[in-house]
C-alpha positions in Angstrom: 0.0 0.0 0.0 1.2 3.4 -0.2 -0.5 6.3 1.3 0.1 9.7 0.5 -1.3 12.7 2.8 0.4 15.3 2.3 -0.6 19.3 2.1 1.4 21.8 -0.3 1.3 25.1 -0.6 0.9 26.1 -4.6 1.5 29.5 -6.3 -1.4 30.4 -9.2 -2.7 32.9 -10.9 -5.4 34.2 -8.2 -3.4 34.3 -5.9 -1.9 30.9 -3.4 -3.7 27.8 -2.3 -3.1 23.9 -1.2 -2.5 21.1 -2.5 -3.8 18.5 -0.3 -4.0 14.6 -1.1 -5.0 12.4 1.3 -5.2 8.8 -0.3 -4.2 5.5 -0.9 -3.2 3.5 -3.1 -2.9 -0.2 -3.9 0.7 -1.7 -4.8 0.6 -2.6 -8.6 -2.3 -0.2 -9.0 -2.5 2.3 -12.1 -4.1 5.2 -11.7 -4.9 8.6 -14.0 -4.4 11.4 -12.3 -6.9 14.9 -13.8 -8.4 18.1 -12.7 -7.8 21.6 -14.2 -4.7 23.0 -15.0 -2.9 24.6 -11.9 -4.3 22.2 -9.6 -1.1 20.7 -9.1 -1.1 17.2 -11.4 2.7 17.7 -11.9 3.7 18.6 -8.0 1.6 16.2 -7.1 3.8 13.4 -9.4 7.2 15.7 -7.8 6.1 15.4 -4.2 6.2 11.4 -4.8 9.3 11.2 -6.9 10.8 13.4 -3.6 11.9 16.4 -6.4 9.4 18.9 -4.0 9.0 18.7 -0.5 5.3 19.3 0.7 5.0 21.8 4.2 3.1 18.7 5.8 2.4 15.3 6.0 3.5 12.1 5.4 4.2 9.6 2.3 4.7 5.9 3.2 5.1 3.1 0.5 4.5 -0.2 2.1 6.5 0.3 5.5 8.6 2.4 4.3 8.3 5.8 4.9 9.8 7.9 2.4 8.4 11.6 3.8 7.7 12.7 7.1 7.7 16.9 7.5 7.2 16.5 11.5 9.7 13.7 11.6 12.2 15.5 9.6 12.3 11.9 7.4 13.0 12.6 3.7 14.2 9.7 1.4 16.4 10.9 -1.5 14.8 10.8 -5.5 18.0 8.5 -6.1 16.7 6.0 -3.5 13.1 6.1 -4.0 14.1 4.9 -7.8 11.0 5.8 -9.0 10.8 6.5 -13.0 9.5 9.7 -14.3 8.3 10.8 -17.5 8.2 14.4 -17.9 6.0 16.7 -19.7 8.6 18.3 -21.7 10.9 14.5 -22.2 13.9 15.4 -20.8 15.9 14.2 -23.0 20.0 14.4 -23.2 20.6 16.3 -26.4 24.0 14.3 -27.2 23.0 11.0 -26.7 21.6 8.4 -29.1 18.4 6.8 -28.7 20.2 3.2 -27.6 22.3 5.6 -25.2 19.8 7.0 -23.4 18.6 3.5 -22.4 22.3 2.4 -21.8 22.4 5.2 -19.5 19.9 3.7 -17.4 20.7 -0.4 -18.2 23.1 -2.9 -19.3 20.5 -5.4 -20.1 20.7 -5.8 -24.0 17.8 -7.6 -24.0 15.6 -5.9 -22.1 16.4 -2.7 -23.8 15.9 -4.8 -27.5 12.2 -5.0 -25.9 11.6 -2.0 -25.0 12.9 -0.4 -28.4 10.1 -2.5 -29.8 7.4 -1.5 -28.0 8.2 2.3 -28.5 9.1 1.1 -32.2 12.0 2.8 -32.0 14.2 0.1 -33.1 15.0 1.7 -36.4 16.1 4.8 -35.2 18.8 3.5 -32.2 21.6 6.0 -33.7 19.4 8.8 -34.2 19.8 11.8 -30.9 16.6 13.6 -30.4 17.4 16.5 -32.7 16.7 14.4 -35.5 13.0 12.5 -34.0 9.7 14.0 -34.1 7.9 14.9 -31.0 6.0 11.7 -30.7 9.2 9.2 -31.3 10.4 11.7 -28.7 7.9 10.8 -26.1 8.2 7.4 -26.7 11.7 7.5 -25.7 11.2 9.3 -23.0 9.1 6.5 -21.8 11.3 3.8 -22.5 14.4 5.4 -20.8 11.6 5.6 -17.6 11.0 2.1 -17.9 14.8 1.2 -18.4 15.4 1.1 -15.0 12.7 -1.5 -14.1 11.3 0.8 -11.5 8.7 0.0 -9.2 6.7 2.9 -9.5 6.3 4.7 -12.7 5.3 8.7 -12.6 3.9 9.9 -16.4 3.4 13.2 -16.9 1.1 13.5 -20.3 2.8 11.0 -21.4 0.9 9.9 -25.0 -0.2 14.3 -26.1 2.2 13.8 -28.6 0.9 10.5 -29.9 -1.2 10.2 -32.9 -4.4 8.1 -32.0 -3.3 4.6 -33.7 0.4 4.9 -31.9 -1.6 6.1 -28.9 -3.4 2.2 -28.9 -1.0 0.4 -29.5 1.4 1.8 -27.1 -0.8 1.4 -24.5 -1.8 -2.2 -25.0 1.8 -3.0 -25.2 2.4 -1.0 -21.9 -0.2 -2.5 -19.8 1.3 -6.1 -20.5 4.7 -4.7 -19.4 3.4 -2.6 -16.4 1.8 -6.0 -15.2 5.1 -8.0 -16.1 6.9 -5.6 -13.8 4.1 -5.3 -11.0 4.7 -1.1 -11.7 2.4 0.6 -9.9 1.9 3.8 -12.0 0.4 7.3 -12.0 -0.5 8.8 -14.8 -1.7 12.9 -15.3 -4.1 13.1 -18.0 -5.8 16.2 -19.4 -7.7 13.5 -21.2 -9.2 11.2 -18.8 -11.0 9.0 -21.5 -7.8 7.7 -23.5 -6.8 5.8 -20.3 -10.1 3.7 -20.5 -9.3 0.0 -20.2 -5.9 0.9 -18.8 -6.1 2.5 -15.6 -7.9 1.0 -12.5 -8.4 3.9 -10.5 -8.6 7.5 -10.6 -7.3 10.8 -8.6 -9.1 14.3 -9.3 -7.1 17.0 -8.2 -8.8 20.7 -7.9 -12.4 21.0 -8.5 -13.8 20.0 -12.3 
């Protein structure tokens, strides 16, 4: 199980106001997370990866506890190996597309697989410069997954995905996210396109 209640204080437009998430969430779970933009979707995904500290609360992933602001407890991002997949990719601009999954793994093989989900495996030499947005994301996804995490963070992870690569990415992910036991969080300004994938849901701000 990991339970998350945490409170954080959010800067917007009109003016401040709180995030507060007070849930859990089942190990091996995937859920979307939605609500309107400014909510906090991507501090919310930041606050679990440990790359923002929330004023209160407490974050506990089986008996672990990875946050505690009274306890002064705060587990590093490098030791809560938790994969993220940012909004904007992330992406090293000097590095190949097989290199940015050697960064992350030796394992030939399991990097052969993921190239073939993301149907990359054509374009191993190419460096980002020279991929479209959507092959783009997909790396970005694949270099998250590299690391065999145990809980995977997406961050719109398929808005640069036409709607047949969008499918079939997706089918091919939920066999691998169940291979792997992931438990996953996904932020969605579409909450319909994870229909059939996700098992729960997270609304964040008012809708």
């Amino acid at each position: 199980m990991i339970t998350i209640n945490v409170e954080k204080k959010l800067k917007t437009y009109s003016g401040q106001q709180w995030l507060t998430i007070d849930h859990d969430f089942a190990v091996g779970s995937i859920t979307k997370v939605y609500g309107p933009s400014g909510a906090g979707k991507t501090t919310f995904l930041k606050i679990i990866a440990g790359l923002i500290s929330p004023e209160k609360g407490t974050i506990k992933v089986d008996d672990t506890v990875w946050f505690d602001a009274s306890a002064k407890i705060n587990v590093s991002p490098q030791k809560r190996m938790a994969g993220f997949v940012f909004q904007n990719y992330a992406l090293f601009p000097n590095m190949t597309v097989r290199e940015h999954l050697e960064y992350a793994t030796k394992d030939s093989a399991w990097i052969d697989r993921l190239l073939k989900i993301g149907k990359l495996e054509t374009l191993t030499t190419h460096k980002p410069e020279h991929l479209s947005g959507g092959q783009q994301q997909r790396l970005a996804i694949l270099r998250a997954l590299a690391i065999k995490p145990k809980l995977l963070l997406m961050d719109e992870p398929f808005s640069a995905l036409d709607h047949e690569m969008k499918i079939d990415l997706i089918a091919n992910l939920k066999i691998l996210f169940k291979d792997l036991g992931l438990t996953v969080f996904i932020v969605t300004h579409n909450p319909q396109e994870l229909d059939g994938l996700c098992d729960g849901e997270l609304r964040i701000g008012t809708i």
